[in-house]
N, CA, C and O atoms as a Tinker XYZ file with bonds, in Angstrom:
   360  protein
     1  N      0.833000   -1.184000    0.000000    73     2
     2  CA     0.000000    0.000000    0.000000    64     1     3
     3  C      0.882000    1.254000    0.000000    63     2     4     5
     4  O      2.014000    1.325000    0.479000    81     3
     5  N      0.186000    2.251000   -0.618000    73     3     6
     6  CA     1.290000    3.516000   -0.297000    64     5     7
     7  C      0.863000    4.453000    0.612000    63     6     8     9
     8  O     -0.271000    4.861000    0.865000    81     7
     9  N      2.151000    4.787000    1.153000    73     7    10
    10  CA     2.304000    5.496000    2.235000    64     9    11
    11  C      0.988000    6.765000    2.127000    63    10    12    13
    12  O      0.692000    7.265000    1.042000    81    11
    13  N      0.301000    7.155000    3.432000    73    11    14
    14  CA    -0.164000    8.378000    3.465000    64    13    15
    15  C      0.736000    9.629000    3.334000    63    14    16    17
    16  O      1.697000    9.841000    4.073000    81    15
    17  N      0.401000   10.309000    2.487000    73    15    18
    18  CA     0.677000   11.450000    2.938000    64    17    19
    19  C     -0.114000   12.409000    2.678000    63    18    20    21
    20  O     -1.071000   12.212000    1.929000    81    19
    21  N      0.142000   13.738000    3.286000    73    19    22
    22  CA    -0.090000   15.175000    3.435000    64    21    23
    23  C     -1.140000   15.924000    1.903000    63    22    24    25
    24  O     -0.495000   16.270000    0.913000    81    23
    25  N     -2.143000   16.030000    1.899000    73    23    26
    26  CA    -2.457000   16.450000    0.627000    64    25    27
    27  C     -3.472000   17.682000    1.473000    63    26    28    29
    28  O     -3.906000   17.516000    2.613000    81    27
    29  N     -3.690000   18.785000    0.713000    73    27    30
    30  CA    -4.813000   19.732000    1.026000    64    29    31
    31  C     -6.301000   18.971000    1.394000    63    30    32    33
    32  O     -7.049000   19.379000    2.282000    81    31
    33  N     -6.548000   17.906000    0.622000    73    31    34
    34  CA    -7.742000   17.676000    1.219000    64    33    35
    35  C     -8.025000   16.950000    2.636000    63    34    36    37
    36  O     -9.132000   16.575000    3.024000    81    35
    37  N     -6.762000   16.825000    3.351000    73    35    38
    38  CA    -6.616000   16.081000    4.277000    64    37    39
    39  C     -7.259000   17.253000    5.181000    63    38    40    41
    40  O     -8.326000   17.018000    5.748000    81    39
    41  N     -6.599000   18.585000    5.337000    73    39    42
    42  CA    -7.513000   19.634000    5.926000    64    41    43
    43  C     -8.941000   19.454000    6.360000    63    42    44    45
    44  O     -9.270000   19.495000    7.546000    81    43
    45  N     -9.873000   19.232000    5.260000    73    43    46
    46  CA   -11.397000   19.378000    4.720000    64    45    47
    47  C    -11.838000   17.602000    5.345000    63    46    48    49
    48  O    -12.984000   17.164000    5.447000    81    47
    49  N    -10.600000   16.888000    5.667000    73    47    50
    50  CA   -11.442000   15.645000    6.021000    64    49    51
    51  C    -11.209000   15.882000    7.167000    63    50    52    53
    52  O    -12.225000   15.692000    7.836000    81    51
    53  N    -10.231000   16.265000    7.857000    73    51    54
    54  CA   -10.176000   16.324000    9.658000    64    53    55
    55  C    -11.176000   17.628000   10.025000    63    54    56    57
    56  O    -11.211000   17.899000   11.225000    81    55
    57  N    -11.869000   18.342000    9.269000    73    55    58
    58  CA   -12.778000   19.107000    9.840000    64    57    59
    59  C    -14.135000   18.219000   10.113000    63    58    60    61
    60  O    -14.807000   17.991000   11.119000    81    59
    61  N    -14.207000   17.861000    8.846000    73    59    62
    62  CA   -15.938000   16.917000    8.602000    64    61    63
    63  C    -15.347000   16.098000   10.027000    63    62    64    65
    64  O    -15.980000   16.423000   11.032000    81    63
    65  N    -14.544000   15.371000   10.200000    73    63    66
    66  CA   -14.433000   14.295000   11.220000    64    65    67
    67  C    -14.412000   15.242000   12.455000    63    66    68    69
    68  O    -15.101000   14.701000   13.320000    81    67
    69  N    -14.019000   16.179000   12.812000    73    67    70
    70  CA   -14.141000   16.727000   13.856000    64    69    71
    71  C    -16.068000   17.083000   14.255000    63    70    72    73
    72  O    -16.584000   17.017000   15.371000    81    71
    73  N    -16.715000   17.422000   13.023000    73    71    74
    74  CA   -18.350000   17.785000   13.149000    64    73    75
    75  C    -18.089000   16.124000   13.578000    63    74    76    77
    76  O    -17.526000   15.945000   14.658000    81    75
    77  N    -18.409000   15.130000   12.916000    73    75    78
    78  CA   -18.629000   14.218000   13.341000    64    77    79
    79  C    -18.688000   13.727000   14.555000    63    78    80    81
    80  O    -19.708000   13.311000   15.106000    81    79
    81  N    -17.437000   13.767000   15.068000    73    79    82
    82  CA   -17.334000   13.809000   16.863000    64    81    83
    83  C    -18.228000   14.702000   17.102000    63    82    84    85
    84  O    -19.249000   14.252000   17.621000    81    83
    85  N    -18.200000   16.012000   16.872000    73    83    86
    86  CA   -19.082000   16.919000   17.591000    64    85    87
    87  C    -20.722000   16.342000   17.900000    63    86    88    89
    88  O    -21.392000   16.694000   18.871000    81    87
    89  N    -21.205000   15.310000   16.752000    73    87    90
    90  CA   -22.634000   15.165000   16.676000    64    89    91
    91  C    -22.477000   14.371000   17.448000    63    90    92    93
    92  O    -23.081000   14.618000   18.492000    81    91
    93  N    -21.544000   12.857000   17.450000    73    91    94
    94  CA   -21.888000   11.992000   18.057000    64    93    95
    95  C    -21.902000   12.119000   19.405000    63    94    96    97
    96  O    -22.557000   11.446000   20.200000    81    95
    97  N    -21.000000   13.190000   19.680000    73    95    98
    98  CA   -21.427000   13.396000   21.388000    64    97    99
    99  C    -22.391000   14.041000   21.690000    63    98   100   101
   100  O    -22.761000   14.159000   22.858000    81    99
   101  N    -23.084000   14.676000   20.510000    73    99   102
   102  CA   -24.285000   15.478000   21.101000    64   101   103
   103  C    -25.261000   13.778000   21.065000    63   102   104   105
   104  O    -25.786000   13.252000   22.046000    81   103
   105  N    -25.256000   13.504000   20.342000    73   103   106
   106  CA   -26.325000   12.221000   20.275000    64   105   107
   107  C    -25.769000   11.246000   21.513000    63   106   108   109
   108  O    -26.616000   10.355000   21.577000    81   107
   109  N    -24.967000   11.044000   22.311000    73   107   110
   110  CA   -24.426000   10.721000   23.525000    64   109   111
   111  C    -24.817000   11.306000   24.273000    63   110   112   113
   112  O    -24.608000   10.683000   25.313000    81   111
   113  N    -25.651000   12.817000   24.638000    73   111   114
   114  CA   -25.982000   13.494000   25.700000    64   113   115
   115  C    -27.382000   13.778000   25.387000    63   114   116   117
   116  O    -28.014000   14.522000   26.137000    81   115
   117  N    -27.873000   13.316000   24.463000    73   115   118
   118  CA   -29.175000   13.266000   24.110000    64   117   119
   119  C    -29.906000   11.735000   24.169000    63   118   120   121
   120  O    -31.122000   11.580000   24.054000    81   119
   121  N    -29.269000   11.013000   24.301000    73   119   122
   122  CA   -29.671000    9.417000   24.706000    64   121   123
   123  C    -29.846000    9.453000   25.934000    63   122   124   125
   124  O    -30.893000    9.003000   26.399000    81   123
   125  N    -28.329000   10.294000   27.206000    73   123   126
   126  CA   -28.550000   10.121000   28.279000    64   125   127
   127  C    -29.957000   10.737000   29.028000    63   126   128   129
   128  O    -30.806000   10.299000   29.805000    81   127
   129  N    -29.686000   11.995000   28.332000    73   127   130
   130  CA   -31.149000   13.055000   28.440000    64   129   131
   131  C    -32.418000   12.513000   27.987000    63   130   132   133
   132  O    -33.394000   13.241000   27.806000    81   131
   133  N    -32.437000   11.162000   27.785000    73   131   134
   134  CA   -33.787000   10.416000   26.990000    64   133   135
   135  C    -34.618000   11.705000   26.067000    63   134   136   137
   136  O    -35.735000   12.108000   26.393000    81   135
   137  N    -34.022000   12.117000   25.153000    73   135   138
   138  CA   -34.339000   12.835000   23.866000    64   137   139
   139  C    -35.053000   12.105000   22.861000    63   138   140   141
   140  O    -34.913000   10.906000   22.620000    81   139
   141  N    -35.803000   12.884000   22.306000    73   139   142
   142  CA   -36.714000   12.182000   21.080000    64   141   143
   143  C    -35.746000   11.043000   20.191000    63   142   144   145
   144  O    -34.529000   10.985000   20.021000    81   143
   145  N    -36.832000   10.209000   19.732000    73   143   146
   146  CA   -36.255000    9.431000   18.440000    64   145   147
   147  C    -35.132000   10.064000   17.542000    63   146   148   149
   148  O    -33.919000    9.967000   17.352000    81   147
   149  N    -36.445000   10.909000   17.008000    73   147   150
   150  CA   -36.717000   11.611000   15.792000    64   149   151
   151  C    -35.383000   12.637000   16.009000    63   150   152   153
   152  O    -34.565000   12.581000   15.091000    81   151
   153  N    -35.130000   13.396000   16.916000    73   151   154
   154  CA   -34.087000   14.159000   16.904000    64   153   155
   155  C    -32.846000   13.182000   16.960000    63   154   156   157
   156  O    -31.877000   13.402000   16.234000    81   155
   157  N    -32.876000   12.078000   17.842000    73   155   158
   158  CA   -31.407000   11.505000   17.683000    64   157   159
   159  C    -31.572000   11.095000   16.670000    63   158   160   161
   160  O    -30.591000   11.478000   16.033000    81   159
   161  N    -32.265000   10.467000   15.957000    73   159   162
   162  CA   -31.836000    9.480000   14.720000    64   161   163
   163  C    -31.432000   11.085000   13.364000    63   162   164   165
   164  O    -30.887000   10.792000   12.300000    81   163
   165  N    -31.643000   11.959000   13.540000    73   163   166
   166  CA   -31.678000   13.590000   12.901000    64   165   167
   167  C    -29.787000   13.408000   13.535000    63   166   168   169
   168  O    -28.987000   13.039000   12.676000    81   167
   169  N    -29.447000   13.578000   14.425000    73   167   170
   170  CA   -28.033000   13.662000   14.490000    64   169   171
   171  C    -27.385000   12.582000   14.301000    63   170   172   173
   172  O    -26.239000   12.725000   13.876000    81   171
   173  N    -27.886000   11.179000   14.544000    73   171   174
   174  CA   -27.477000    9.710000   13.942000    64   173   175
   175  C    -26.960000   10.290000   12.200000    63   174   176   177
   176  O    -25.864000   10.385000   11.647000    81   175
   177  N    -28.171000   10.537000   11.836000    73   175   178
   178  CA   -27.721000   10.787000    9.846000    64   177   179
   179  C    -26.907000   11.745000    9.972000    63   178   180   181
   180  O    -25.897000   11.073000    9.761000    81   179
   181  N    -26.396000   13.082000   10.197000    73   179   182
   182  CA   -25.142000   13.597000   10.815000    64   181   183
   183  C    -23.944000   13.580000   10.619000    63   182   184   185
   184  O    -23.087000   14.156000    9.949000    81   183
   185  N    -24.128000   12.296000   11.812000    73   183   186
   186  CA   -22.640000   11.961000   11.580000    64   185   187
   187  C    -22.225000   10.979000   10.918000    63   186   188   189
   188  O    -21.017000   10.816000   10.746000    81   187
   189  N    -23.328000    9.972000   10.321000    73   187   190
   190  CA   -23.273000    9.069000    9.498000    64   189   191
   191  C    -22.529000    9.772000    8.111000    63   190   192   193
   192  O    -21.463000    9.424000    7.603000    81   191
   193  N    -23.485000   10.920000    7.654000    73   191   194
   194  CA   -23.266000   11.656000    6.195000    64   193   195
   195  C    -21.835000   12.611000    6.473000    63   194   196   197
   196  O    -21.568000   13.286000    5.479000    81   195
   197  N    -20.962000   12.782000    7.512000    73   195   198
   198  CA   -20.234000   13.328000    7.699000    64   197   199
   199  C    -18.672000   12.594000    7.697000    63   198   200   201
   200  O    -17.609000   13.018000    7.242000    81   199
   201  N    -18.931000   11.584000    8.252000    73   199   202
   202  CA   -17.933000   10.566000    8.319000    64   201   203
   203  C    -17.602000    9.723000    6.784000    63   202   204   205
   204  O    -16.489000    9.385000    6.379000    81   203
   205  N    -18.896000    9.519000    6.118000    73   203   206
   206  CA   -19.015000    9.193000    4.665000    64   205   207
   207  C    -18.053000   10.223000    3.626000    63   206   208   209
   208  O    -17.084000   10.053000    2.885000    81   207
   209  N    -18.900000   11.350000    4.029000    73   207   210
   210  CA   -18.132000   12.442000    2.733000    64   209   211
   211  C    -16.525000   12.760000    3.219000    63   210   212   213
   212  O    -15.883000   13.341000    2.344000    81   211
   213  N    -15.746000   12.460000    4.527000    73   211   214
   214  CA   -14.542000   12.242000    4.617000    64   213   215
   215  C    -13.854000   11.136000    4.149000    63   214   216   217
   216  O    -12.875000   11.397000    3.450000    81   215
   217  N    -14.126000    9.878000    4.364000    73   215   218
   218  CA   -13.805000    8.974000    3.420000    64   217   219
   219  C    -14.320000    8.810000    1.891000    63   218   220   221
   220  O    -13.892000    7.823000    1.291000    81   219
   221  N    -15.074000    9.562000    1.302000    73   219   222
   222  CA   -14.745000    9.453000   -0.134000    64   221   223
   223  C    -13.991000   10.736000   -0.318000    63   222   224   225
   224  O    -13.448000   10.675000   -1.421000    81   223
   225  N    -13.754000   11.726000    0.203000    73   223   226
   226  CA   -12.322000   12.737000    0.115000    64   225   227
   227  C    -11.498000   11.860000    0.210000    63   226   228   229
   228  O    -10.945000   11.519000   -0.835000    81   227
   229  N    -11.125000   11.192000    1.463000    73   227   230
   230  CA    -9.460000   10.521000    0.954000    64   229   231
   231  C     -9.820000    9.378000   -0.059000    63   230   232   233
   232  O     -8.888000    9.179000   -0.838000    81   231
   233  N    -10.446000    8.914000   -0.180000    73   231   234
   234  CA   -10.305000    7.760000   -1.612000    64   233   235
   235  C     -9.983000    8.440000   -2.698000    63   234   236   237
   236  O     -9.021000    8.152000   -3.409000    81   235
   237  N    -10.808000    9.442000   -2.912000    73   235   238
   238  CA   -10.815000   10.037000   -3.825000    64   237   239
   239  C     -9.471000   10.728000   -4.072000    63   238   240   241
   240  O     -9.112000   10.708000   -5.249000    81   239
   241  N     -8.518000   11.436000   -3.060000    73   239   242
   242  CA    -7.622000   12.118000   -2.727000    64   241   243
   243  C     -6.704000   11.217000   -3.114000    63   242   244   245
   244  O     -5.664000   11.681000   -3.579000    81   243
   245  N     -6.861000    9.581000   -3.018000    73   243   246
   246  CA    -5.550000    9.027000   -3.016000    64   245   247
   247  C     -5.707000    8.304000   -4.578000    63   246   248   249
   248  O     -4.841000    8.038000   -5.411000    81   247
   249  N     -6.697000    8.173000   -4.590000    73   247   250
   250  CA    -7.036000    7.882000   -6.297000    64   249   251
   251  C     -6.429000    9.119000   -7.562000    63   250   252   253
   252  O     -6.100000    8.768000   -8.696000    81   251
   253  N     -6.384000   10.415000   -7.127000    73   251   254
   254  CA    -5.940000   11.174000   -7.538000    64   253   255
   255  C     -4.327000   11.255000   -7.504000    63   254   256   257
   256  O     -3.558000   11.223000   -8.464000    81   255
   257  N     -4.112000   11.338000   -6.500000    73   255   258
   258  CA    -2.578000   11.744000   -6.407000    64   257   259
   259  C     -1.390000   10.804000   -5.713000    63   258   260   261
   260  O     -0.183000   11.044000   -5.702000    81   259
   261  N     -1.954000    9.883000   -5.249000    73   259   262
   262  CA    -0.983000    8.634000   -5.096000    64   261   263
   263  C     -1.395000    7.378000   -6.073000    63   262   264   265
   264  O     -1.070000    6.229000   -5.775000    81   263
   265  N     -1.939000    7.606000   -6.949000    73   263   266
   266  CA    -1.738000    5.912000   -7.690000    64   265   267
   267  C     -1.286000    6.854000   -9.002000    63   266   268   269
   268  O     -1.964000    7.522000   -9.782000    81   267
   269  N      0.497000    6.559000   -8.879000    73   267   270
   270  CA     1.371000    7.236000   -9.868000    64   269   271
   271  C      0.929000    6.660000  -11.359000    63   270   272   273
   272  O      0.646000    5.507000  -11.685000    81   271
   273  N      0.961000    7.599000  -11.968000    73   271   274
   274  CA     1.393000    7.443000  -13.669000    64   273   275
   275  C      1.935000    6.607000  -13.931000    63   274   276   277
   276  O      3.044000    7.119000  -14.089000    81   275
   277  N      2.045000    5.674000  -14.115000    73   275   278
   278  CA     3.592000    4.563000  -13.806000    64   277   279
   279  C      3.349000    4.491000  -15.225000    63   278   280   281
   280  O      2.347000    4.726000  -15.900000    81   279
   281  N      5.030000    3.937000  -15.637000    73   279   282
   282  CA     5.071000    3.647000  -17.069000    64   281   283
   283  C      6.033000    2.662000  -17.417000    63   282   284   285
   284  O      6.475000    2.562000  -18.562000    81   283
   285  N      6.493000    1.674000  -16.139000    73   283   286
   286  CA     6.686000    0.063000  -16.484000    64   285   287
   287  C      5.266000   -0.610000  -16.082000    63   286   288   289
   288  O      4.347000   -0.058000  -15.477000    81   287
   289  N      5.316000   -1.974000  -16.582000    73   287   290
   290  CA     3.836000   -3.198000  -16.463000    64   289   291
   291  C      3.855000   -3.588000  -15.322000    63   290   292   293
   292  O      2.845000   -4.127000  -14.871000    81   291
   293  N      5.375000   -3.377000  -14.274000    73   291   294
   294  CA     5.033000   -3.662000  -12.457000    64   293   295
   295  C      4.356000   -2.927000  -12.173000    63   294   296   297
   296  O      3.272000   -3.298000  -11.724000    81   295
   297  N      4.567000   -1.902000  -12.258000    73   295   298
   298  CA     3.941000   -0.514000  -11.408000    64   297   299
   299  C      2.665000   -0.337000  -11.608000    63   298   300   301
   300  O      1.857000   -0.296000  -10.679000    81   299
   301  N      2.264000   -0.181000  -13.177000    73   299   302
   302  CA     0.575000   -0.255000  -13.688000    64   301   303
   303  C     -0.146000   -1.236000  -12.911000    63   302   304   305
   304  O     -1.313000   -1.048000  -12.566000    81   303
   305  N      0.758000   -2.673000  -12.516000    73   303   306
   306  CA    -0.055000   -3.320000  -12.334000    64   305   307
   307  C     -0.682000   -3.259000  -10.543000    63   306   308   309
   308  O     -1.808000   -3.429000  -10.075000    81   307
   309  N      0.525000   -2.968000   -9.971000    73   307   310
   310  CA     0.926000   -2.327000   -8.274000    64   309   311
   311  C     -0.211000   -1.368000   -8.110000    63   310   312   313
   312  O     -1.112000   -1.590000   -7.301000    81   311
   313  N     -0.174000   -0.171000   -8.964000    73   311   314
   314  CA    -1.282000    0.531000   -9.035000    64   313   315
   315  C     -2.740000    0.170000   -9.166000    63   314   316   317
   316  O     -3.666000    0.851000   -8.723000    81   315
   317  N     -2.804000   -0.476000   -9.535000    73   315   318
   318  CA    -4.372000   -1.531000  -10.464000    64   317   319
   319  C     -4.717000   -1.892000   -9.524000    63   318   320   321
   320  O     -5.789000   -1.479000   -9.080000    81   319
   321  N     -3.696000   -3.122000   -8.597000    73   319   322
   322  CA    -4.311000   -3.815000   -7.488000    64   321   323
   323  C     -4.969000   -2.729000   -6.406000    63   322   324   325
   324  O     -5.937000   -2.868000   -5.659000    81   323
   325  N     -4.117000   -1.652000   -6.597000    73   323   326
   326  CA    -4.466000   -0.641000   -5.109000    64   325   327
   327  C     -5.573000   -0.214000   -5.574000    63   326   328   329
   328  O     -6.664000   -0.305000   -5.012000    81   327
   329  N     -5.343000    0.284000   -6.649000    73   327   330
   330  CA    -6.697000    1.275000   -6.999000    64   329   331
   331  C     -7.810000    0.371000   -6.625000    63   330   332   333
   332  O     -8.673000    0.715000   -5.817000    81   331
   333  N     -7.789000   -1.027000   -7.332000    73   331   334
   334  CA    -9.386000   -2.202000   -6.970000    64   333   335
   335  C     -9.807000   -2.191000   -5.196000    63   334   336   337
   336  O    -10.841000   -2.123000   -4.533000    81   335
   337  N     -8.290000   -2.305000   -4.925000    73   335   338
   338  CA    -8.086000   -2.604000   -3.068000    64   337   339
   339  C     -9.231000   -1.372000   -2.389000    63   338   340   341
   340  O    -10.187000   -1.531000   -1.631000    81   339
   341  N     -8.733000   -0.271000   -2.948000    73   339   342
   342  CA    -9.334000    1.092000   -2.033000    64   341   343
   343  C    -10.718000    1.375000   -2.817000    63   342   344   345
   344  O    -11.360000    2.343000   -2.408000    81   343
   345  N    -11.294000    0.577000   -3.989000    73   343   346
   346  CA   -12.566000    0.919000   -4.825000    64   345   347
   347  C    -13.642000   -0.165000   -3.328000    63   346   348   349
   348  O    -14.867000   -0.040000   -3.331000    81   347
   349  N    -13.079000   -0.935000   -2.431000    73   347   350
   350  CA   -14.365000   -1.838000   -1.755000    64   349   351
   351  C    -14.372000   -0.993000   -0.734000    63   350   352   353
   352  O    -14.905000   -1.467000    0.269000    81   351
   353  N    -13.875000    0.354000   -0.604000    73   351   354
   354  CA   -14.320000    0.993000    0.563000    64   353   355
   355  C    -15.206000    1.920000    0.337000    63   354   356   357
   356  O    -15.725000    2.208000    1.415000    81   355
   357  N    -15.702000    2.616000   -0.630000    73   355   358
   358  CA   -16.644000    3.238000   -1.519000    64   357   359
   359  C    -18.138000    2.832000   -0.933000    63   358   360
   360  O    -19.154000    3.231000   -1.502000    81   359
């Protein structure tokens, strides 16, 4: 696999993941508080749709800029496997 690294969109995913935490603890103090359904399952989708759109940023992020150009038949193929590897997390 290749190494993580550092890309701008890494920014934009540790924010969404930070809302994320933010909801799930509100939906943690709203369970304890015996709060409506309807409102927790409202911050349930939340952080569900928040945690989602950070992981297709980095797939997407690493689909972009780490599965190199390669231009021997190892590498295309090194690449191929990864690219299929990181397409079942989608």
């Amino acid at each position: 696999m290749t190494e993580l690294k550092q890309h701008q969109s890494h920014k934009d995913v540790l924010l969404r993941l930070k809302k994320a935490h933010g909801h799930l603890a509100k939906v943690i103090r709203m369970i304890e508080e015996e709060e409506g359904c309807l409102k927790i399952s409202q911050q349930l989708f939340a952080v569900e749709k928040a945690i989602t759109q950070a992981k297709k940023n980095v797939i997407h992020d690493h689909i972009e800029h780490c599965l190199e150009d390669s231009s021997s038949k190892k590498s295309k193929e090194k690449d191929l496997k990864e690219f299929k590897e990181i397409t079942k997390y989608l």
